[in-house]
C-alpha positions, 0 to 999 in steps of 0.5 A: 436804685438810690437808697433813702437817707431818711432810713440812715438812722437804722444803721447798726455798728459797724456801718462797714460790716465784713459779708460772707456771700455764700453763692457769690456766682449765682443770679442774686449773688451777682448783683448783690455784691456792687448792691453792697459795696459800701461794705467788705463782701468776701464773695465765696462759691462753691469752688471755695466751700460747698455748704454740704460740707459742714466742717470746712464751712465751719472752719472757713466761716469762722476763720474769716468770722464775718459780721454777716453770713449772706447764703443764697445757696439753695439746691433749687432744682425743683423737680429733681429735689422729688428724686433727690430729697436727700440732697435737697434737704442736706442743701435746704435745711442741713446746712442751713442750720450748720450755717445758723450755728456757725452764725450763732458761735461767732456772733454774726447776723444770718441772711438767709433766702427763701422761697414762695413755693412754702405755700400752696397756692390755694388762695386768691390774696397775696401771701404775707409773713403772718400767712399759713405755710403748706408745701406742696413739693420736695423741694418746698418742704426742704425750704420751709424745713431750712426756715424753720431752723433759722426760725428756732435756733438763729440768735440773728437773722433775716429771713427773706422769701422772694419769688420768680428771680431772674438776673443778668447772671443767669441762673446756672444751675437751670442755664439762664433764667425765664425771661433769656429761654423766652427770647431764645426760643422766640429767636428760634422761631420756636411756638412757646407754650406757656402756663397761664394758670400759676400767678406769681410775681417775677423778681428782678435780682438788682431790686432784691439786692438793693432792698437786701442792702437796705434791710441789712442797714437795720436791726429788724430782724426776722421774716420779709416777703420781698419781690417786686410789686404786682402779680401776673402768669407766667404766660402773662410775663413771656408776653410783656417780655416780647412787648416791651423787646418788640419781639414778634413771637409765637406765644400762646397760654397753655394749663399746668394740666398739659404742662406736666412736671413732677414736682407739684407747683403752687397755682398762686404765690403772691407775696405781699410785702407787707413787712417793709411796707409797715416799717417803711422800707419798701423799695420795690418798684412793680414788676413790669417797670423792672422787667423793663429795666432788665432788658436794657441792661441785658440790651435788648430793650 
């Protein structure tokens, strides 16, 4: 996706910024980094600083003292944050603030990734930065808490909820991503079940990269809602996933009733763009067009 030269003029100094990606292994780690390869990205994993650990992190941080802390680690297990929600919030809120900190000592912009989970679903309009958070789960409440910190202590930063990721990476901690279980199980022959009551919008990480890269380019600090355009259900992506990969599979819608879990789902998590959109930045291209894209780059379009 070609960026627009007309945004140029938003560009701080330095244009070549040093970027300390945190979770450079993961689904939007992986496509961040040729997203911003006009700068110097120092990609770290978990091999190289656990962000639980907070003196390491600090003193490899500090060490490199970058322009821009980038984290997308997150404890994202959502079902398992209900168990473990001591773990959720040492990953999602702790050091989270350990990271603002660190940021704030060394003069560094945060970039921090959030999530549509912070709301609770009972709505029918798509949410934007301005609209009431309330967490229905563990997991959300430790995301919302990370936020909050960023919110109240963070002297620089972009805060960046997304929904519904997928990427070529795969998301390791859940092994694949949504769209790879769909094609999987259709392969198998397996019947695929599907919620047709949670309306999200899926978020292709190549787009959230690109938009990531455009919005580092500026100033504009604070709250974004960033994912791709549109909405569906989670019944209604599995089938568009199948369409468009000419998969003959057998798909039918079932209810979050049926479909128990133990970590409470919000019902409808639409986010609106509406931060980009009134600075002119919005990028993202609908969700569908970007499945689409998806897919050929996975080669199976």
């Amino acid at each position: 996706m070609q960026q627009k030269n007309h945004h140029q003029n938003y560009h701080i100094i330095p244009n070549r910024m040093k970027i300390a990606l945190l979770g450079a292994d993961g689904q939007l780690g992986h496509d961040l980094e040729p997203a911003l390869q006009a700068h110097e990205i120092i990609p770290l994993t978990r091999r190289d600083m656990d962000v639980a650990d907070f003196d390491r992190t600090r003193r490899v941080l500090m060490d490199l003292s970058p322009h821009v802390i980038l984290n997308t680690t997150a404890y994202h297990r959502v079902d398992d944050c209900e168990n473990q929600p001591e773990l959720a919030f040492q990953v999602n809120a702790l050091a989270v603030l350990n990271l603002v900190r660190i940021a704030n000592d060394s003069d560094a912009v945060l970039l921090h990734i959030s999530t549509d989970y912070v709301f609770d679903g009972n709505t029918r309009e798509p949410y934007t930065e301005s609209s009431q958070p309330l967490p229905l789960s563990v997991y959300a409440t430790s995301k919302l808490s990370g936020e909050f910190l960023v919110r109240a202590a963070a002297q620089k930063y972009f805060l960046i909820r997304t929904c519904g990721l997928y990427g070529v990476a795969g998301s390791h901690g859940k092994g694949g991503n949504f769209v790879e279980t769909m094609i999987a199980k259709a392969k198998r022959l397996e019947p695929i079940r599907v919620v047709d009551d949670q309306v999200v919008t899926p978020t292709y990480t190549v787009d959230l990269a690109h938009q990531i890269a455009l919005i580092l380019s500026t100033t504009h600090y604070g709250l974004y809602h960033v994912t791709n355009e549109g909405c569906c259900t989670w019944y209604e992506f599995a089938k568009a996933i199948f369409e468009i990969s000419g998969i003959d599979a057998d798909l039918s819608p079932t209810t979050s009733e049926l479909y128990k879990t133990p970590a409470i789902r919000p019902r409808y998590s639409v986010l609106e763009n509406a931060r980009l959109k009134q600075l002119g930045l919005n990028e993202m291209r609908h969700w569908r067009e970007a499945l689409a894209a998806y897919l050929e780059e996975k080669s199976l379009g």
